[in-house]
Every structure is written in C-alpha cells, then in structure tokens.
C-alpha positions as semicolon CSV with decimal commas, in nm:
position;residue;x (nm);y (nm);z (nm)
1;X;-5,475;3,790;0,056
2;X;-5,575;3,891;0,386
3;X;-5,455;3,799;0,723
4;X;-5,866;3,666;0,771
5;X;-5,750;3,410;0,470
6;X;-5,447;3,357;0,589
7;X;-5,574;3,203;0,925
8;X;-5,899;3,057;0,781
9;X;-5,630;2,827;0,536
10;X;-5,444;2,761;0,800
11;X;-5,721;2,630;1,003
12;X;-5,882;2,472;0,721
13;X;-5,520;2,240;0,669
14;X;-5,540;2,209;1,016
15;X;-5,851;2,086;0,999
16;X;-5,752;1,854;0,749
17;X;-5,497;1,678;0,895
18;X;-5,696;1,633;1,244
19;X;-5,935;1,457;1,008
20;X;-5,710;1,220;0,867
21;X;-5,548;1,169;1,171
22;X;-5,840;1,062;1,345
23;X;-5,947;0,862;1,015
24;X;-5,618;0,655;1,045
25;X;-5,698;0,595;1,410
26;X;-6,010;0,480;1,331
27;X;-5,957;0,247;1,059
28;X;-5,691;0,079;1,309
29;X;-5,971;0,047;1,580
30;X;-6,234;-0,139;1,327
31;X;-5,892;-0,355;1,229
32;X;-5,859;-0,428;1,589
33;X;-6,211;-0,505;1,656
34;X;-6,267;-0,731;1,400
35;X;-5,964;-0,906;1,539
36;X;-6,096;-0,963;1,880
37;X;-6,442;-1,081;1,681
38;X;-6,262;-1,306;1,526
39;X;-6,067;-1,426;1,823
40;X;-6,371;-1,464;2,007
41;X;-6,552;-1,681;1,750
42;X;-6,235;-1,931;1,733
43;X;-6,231;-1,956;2,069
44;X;-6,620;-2,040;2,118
45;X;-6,607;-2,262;1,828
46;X;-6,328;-2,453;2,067
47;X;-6,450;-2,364;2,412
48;X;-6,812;-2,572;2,341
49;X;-6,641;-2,871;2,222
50;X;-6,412;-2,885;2,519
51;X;-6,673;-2,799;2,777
52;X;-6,902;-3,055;2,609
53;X;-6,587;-3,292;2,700
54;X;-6,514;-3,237;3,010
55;X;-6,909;-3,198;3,108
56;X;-6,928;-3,536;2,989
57;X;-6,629;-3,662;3,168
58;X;-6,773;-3,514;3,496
59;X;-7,043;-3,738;3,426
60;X;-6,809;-4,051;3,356
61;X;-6,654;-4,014;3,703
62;X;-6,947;-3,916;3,926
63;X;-7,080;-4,261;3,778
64;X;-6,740;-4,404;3,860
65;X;-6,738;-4,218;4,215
66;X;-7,030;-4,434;4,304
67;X;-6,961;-4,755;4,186
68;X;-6,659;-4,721;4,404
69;X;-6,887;-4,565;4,670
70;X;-7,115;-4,914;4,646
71;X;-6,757;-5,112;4,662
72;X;-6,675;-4,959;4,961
73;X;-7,023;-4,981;5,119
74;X;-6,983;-5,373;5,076
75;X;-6,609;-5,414;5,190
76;X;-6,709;-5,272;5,493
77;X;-7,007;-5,496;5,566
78;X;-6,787;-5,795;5,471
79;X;-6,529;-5,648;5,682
80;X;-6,821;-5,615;5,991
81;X;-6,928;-5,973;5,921
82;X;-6,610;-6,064;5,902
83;X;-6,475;-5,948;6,223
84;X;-6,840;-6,105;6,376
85;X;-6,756;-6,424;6,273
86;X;-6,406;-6,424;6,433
87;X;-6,579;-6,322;6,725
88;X;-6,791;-6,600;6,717
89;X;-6,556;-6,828;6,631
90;X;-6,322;-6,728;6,899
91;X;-6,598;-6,739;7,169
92;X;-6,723;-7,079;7,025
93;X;-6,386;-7,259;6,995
94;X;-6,162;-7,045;7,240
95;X;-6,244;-7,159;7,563
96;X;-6,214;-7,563;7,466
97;X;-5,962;-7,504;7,203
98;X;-5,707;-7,386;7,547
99;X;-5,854;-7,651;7,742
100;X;-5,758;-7,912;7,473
101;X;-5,391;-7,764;7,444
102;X;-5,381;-7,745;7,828
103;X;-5,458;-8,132;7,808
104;X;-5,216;-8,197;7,579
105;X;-4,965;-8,026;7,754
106;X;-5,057;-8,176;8,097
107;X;-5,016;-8,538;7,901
108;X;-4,689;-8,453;7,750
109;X;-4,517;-8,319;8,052
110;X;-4,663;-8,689;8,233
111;X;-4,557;-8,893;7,970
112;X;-4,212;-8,715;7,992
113;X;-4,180;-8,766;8,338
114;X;-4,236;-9,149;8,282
115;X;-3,975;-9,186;8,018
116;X;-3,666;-9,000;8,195
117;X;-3,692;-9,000;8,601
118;X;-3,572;-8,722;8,778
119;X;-3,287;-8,727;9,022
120;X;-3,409;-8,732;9,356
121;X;-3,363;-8,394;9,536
122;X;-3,145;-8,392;9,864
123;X;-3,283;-8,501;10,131
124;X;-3,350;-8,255;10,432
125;X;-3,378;-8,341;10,785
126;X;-3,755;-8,217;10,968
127;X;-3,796;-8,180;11,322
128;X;-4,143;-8,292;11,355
129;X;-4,316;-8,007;11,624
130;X;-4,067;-7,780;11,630
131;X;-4,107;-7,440;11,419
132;X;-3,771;-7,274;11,301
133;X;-3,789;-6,928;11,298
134;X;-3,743;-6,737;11,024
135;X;-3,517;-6,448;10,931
136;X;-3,776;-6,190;10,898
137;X;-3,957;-6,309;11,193
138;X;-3,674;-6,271;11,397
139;X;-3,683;-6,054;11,722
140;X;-3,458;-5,721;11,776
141;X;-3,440;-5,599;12,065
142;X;-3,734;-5,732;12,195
143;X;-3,936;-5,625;11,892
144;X;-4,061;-5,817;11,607
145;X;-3,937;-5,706;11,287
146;X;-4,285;-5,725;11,127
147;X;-4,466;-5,557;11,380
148;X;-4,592;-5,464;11,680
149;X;-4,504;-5,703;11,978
150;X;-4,617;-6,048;11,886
C-alpha cells in the first residue's frame, strides 16, 4: 500500500463516522420533533375546549354585568324619587308639623304653670322718674366710658 491509500482509508473511515454521527443526530431531531407535534396536538385538543369555556363564560357575565347594570339604574331612580318625596314631605308637613309641637309646648308649659305656682320673686323698690346710672355709663374723669362726651 501506498501512502495515497493510506490517507484515502483514512478519510474514507473518517468519512464514515461523520456520517453516522450526523445520522444519530438526526434521528434524535425527528424524535424530538415529533415530540413537540405531539405536544402541540394535546394541547390544541385542550386549549379549544377551554377557550370555548371561558368564551362562553365571558358571555354569562357580560349578561350578568347588565342585569346588575339595569339594578343599579333603578336603585338610583328609586333612590332620586325617594329623596323627592322626603323633600316634599318635609316642605308639606314641616312648617305646621313645628307649629303644632310649638303649640303643644306653649300649652304644656301653661297648664304647668296653673298646676304648681311659682314663688313670687323679691320684691324691688322703683323710683318712679329717676334713672340710676349704670356701671358702664358711668363718667371718669369727666369722660363717658362709652364715648365721646355725652
């Protein structure tokens, strides 16, 4: 043998094993791929389900959302009429509903007078057209206190 077919074996069994390396790698990538495939396929065949679900309860609670929506449209017109009538009524009724109480007071406070006298206050002695001065009015030093000179 020559050194020519010396290096073209070695080549060729170089060759050889490149092949089969790359073979091996390549039969793991088509494993791998039809992994994902099948991966992907389970999880469509459960992803449509569930977003057939949860498209349907969207639905369920945008229906929901407005019935509430119409509740709360009509609490607050009750709640308007309500707050009208107590208006009313307190405009209406207010005025002789105090007058009424004022009444009744006035009567109770007279008919308690009449059942237990007061005692008589003490008696204070007037000097009929004389004015006493008072202690504010008083003059210091030829000066009233409240003012210029009166």
């Amino acid at each position: 043998m020559s050194g020519g077919e010396v290096a073209g074996i070695l080549v060729a069994v170089f060759w050889a094993i490149l092949v089969s390396f790359l073979a091996v790698v390549l039969v793991r990538l088509a494993q791998t791929l039809r992994a994902t495939t099948k991966l992907v396929a389970d999880v469509t065949e459960q992803a449509v389900p569930l977003l057939a679900d949860a498209s349907a309860t969207v639905r369920s609670a945008q229906t929901q959302l407005d019935k509430v929506d119409a509740i709360a449209s009509d609490v607050q017109e009750v709640t308007s009429n309500a707050s009208a009538l107590s208006t009313t009524v307190a405009s209406t009724f207010g005025g002789p509903l105090v007058k009424v109480a004022a009444f009744g007071y006035g009567v109770r406070r007279a008919i308690g007078r009449k059942a237990a006298p007061e005692p008589e206050p003490a008696r204070r002695s007037v000097i009929v057209g004389r004015t006493v001065p008072s202690a504010r009015g008083r003059k210091r030093n030829g000066r009233s206190s409240r003012g210029p000179k009166d």
